[in-house]
C-alpha positions in Angstrom: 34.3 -125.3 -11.4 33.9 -124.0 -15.3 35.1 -120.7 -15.6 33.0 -118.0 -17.3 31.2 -118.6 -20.8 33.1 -117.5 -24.0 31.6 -114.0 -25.3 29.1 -114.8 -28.5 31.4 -113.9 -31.6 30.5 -110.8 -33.6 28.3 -112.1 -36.3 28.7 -110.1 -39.5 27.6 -109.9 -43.0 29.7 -108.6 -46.0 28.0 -106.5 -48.9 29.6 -105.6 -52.0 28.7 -106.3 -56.3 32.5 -107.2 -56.7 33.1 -110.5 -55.5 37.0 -110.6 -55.2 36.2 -107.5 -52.3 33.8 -109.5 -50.8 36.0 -112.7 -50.4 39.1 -110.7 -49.0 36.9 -109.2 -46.1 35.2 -112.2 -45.7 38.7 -114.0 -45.7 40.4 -111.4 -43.2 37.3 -111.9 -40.4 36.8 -115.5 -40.4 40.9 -115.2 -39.5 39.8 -112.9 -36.8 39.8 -114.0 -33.1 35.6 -113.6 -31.9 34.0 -112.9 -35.5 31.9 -115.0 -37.4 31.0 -113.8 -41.5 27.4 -115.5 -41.0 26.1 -113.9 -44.8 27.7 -112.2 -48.0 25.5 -110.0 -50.4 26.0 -108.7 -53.7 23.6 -106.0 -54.0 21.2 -103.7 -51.7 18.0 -106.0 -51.8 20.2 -109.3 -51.1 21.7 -107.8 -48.0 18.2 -106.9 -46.5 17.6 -110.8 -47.2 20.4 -111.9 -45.6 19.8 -109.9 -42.7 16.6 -111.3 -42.2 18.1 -114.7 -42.5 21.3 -114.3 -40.5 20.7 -111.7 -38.2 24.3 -110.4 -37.9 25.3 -107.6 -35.6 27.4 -105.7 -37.7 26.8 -105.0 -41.7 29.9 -104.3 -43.5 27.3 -102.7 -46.6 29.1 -101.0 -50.2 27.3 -97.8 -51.5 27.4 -98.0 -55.0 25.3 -101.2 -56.0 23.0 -102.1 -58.8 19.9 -102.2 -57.9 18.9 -101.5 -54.4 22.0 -99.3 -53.3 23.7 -99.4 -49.8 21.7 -95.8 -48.9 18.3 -97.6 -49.6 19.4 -101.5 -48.1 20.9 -99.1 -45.0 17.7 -97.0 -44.4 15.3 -100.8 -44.3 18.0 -102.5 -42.4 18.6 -99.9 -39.3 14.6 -98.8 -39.4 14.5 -103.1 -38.4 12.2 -103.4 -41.3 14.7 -106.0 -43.1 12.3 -108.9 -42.1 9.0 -107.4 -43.0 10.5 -106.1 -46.7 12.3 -109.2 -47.5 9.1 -110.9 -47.0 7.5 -108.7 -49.3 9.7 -108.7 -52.1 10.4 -112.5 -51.8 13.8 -114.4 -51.7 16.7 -112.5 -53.2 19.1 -113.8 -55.5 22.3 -115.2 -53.2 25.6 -113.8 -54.5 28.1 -116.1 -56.7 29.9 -116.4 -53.2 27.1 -118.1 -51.6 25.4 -116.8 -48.5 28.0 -117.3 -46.5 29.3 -120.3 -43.7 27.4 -119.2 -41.2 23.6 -121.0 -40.4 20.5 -118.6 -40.1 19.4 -118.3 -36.9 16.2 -119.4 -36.1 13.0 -116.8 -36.1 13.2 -114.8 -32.6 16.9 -115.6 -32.1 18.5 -112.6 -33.3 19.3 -109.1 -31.8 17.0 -107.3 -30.0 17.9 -104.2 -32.2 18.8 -103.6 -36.1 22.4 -104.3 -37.1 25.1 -101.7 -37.2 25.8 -100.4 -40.4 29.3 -99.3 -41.5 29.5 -98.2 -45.4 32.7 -99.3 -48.0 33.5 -96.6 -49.9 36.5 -96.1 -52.4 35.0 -92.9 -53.4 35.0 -89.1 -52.0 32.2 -88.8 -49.4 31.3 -85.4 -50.4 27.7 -86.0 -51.7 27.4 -89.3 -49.8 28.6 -88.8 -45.6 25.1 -86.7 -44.9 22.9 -89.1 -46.7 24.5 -92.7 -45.3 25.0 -91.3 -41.8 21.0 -90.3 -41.7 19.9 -93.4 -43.3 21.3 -94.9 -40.1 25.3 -95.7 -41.1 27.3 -96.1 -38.0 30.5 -94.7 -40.0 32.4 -95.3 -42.8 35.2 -97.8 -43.9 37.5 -97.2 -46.9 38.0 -100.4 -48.6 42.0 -100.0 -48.9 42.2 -100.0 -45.1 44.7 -102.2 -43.4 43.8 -105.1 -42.3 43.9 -104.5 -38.7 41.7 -101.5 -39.4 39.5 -103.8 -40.7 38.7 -106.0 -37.6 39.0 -102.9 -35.6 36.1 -101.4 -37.5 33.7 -104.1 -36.9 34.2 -104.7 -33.3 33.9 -100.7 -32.6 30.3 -100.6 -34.4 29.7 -103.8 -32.7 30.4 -102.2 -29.7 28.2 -98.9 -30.4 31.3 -96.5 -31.0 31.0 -94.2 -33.9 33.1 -94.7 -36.9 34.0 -91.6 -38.4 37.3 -90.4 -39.0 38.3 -87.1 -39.0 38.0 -86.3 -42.5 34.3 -87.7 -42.6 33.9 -85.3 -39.8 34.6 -82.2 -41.3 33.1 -83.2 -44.3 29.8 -83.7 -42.2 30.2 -79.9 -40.5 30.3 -78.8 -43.8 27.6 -80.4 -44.9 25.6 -78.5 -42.5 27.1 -75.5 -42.9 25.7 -75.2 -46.1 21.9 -76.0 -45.2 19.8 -73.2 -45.0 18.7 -72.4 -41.4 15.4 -72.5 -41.4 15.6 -76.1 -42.1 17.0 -77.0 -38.6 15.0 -78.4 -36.0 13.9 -76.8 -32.5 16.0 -77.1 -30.0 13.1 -78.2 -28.1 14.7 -81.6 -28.2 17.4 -81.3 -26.3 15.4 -79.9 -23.5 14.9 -83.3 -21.5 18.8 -83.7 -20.8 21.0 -82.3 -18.3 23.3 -79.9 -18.2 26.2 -82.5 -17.7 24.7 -84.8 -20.5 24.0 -81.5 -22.2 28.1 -80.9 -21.9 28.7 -84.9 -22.9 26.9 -84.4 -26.2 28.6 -81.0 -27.0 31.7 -83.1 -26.5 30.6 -85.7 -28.5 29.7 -83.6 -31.7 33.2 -82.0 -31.8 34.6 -85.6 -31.6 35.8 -86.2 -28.9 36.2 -90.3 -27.0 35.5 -91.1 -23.9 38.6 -90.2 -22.3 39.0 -87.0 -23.6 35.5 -86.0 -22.5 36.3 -87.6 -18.9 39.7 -85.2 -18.6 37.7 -82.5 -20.0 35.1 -82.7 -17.0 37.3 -84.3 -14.7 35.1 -87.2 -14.4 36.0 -91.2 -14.8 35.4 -92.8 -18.2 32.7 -95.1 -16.7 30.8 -91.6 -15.8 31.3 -90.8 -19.4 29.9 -94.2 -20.6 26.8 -93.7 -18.2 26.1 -89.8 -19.3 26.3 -91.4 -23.1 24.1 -94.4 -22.6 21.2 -91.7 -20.7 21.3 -89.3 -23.5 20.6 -91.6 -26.0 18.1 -93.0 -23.8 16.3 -89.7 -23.1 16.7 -89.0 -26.9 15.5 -92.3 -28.6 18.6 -92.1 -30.8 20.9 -95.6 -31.5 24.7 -94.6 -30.9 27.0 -92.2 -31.1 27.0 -91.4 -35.0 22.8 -90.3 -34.2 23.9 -87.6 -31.1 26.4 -86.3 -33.5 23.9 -85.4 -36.3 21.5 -84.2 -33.8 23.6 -82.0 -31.7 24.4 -80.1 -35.3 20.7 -80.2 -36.4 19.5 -78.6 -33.0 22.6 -76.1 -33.5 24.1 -77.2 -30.3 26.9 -77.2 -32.1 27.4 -74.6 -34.8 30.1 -75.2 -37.6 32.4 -73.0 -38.3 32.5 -71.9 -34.1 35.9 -73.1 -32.0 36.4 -75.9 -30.1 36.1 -75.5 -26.6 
């Protein structure tokens, strides 16, 4: 009697103009136990390419690029227009590396849904968090992070968790706490959710996991999970990251007030 199938491995592809970056990520993740680098990009319009090609569930995507930046490649990647604009445009230019070990997957074989998106940054996120996290980043990696920060990274997005660390936060709250507000939406949106999803997502936007928001309600973490996966649901938004931005947008959330 065979014994259950080995999980697919986490198929990812590494964007970045500076070759040497690209090669140690792509270096450290191959090494990894249950990911796969199936592409490598050098600039904004080659990533869209490649993810067309390889379809990989997780893009590892540099902001500053010539060319098509990591905002722009971001915003066609996670709207799942990748296909349709790298048809447009034509075949990109592969990177020096080479696209990658991996084979494309044939056409209809990838993900059901667009690719995470975590951006590399060496820079300070001030005038970049609001922009990349809109454009559809799942969070942000800086690219002196440890290597077991690294693999860590990739398998949370893969997994639909959010990736922002606490300075990103705050640089986020602030963000909005400078936007004039009459520019925030109604919180008409909201108005389809419960008032324990209602609670989840107030949870959520002050940044809270799982298990603190189950000790918080006194609920299990698999209650948690399921409030989470309904409110995106009932939402239309893609993870985590999305409930975040909207929570502060429909002033659920209001920077500058305590945490409960």
């Amino acid at each position: 009697m065979t014994g259950p199938a080995e999980p697919a491995p986490i198929r990812v592809l590494v964007v970045d103009d500076q070759e040497l970056v690209r090669l140690g990520f792509c270096v450290i993740l191959d090494a990894a136990d249950g990911i796969t680098v199936v592409g490598e990009a050098a600039n904004g319009e080659a990533a869209v390419s490649q993810v067309a090609a390889h379809a990989p569930d997780v893009v590892l995507m540099d902001i500053r690029m010539p060319g098509m930046d990591g905002l722009e490649a971001t915003r066609v990647i996670t709207s799942g227009a990748a296909a349709a604009h790298s048809a447009a445009s034509g075949p990109a230019t592969p990177p020096n590396a080479g696209s990658g070990p991996a084979a494309p997957r044939s056409a209809g074989s990838g993900p059901a849904t667009p690719p995470k998106v975590v951006m590399l940054t060496t820079f300070d996120l001030d005038d970049y968090v609001y922009e990349a996290l809109r454009a559809g980043a799942s969070g942000f990696l800086l690219k002196d992070s440890p290597r077991h920060d690294l693999i860590a990274a990739v398998r949370a997005a893969a997994a639909g968790d959010a990736l922002l660390a606490p300075s990103v936060t705050r640089r986020l709250i602030e963000a909005f706490a400078r936007r004039p507000p009459e520019t925030s939406p109604s919180p008409s949106q909201l108005a389809s959710l419960t008032a324990r999803e209602r609670d989840v997502l107030l949870l959520l936007a002050r940044g809270r996991s799982n298990a603190e928001i189950a000790s918080v309600l006194f609920v299990s973490e698999a209650t948690v999970k399921t409030h989470v996966g309904n409110l995106l649901a009932k939402l239309g938004l893609r993870d985590r990251v999305q409930a975040v931005i909207l929570a502060y947008e429909t002033g659920i959330v209001v920077p500058g007030t305590p945490s409960e």
